[in-house]
C-alpha positions as CSV (number, residue, x, y, z in Angstrom):
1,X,338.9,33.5,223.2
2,X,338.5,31.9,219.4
3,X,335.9,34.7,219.0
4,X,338.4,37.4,219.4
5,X,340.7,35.3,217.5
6,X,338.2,35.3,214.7
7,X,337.4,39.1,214.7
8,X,341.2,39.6,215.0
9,X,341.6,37.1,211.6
10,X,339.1,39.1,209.7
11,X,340.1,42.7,210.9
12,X,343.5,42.0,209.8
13,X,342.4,39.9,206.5
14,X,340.2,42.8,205.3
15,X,343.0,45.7,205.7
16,X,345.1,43.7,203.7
17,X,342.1,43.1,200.8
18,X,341.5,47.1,201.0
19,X,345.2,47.7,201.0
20,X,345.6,45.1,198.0
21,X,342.8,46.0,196.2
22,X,343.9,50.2,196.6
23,X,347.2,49.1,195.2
24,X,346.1,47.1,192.0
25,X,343.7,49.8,191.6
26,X,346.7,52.5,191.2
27,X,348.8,50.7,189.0
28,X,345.8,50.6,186.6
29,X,345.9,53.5,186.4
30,X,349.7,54.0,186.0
31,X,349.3,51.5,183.2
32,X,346.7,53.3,181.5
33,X,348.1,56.9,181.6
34,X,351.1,55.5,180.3
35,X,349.6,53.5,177.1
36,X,347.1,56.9,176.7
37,X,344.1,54.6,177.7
38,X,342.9,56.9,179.7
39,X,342.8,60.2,177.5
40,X,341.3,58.1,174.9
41,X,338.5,56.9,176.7
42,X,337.9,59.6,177.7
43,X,338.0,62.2,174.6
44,X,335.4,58.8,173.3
45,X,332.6,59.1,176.2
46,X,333.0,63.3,175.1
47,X,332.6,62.3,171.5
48,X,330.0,59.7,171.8
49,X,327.6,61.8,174.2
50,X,327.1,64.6,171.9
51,X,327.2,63.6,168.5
52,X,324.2,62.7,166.5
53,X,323.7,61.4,163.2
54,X,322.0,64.2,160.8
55,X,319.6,61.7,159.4
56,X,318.9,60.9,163.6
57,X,318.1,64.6,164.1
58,X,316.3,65.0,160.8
59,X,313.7,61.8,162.0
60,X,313.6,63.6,165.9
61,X,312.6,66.9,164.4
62,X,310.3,65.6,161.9
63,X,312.0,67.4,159.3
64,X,313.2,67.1,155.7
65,X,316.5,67.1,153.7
66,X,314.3,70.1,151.8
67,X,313.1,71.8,154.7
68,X,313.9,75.5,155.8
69,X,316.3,76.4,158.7
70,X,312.9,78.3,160.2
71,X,310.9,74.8,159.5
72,X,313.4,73.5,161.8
73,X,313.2,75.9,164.5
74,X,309.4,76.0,164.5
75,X,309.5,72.0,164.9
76,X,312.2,73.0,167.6
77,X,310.1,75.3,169.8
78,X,307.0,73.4,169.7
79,X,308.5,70.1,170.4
80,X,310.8,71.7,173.3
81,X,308.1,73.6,174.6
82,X,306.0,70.8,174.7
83,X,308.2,68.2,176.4
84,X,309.4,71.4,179.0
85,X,305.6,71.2,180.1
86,X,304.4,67.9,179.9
87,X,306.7,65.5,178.7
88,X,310.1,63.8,179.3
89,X,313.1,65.1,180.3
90,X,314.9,62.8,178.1
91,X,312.9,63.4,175.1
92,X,313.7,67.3,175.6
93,X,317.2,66.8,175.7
94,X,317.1,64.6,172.4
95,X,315.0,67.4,170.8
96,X,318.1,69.8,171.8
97,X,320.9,67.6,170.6
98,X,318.8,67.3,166.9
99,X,318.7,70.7,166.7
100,X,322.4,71.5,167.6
101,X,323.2,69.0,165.5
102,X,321.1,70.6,162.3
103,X,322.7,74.1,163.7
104,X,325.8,72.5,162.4
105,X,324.7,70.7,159.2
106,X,323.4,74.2,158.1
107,X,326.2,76.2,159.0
108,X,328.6,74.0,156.9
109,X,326.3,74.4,154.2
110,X,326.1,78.2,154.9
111,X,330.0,78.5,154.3
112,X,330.2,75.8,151.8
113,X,328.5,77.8,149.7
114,X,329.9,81.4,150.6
115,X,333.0,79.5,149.7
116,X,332.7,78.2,146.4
């Protein structure tokens, strides 16, 4: 009999944790959209994942300030090639991110100067 009791006690004590816990969880989350929490975190975690410092991307490729955009792909390819066949997954993607982020460098270059 104090056994069922018991089980009864906690049944009835956890539904009201999940229920309490479900309901603080939602008004977070009301609170957050409200003060734009949310959005900004999020539009942050987008930001911070895929930018990359040039001077970062310079050191990954191996590459100069001086050097040529076809230096930079030929550091690309063999250091992408070489981590697709043998090598991290991590490194690979790093490789990728320095060279997008070059890409970029170069191409405000490119119309800086078709500007001026």
């Amino acid at each position: 009999m104090a056994a069922r009791i018991l089980a009864n006690l906690l049944v009835m004590g956890s539904g009201m944790m999940a229920r309490a816990f479900v309901q603080a969880y939602r008004q977070a989350l009301a609170n957050a959209s409200k003060s734009g929490i949310a959005q900004e975190t999020v539009q942050n975690i987008r930001r911070g994942s895929k930018l990359m410092a040039e001077p970062e991307a310079r050191q990954i490729l191996g590459v100069t300030e001086k050097s040529s955009w076809e230096e930079i792909l030929q550091r690309y390819d063999s250091l992408f090639e070489r981590n697709a066949k043998q090598g991290s997954f991590y490194i690979q993607s790093k490789v990728h991110r320095a060279k997008e982020c070059l890409e970029t460098a170069y191409q405000k270059r490119a119309q800086g100067t078709t500007d001026a």
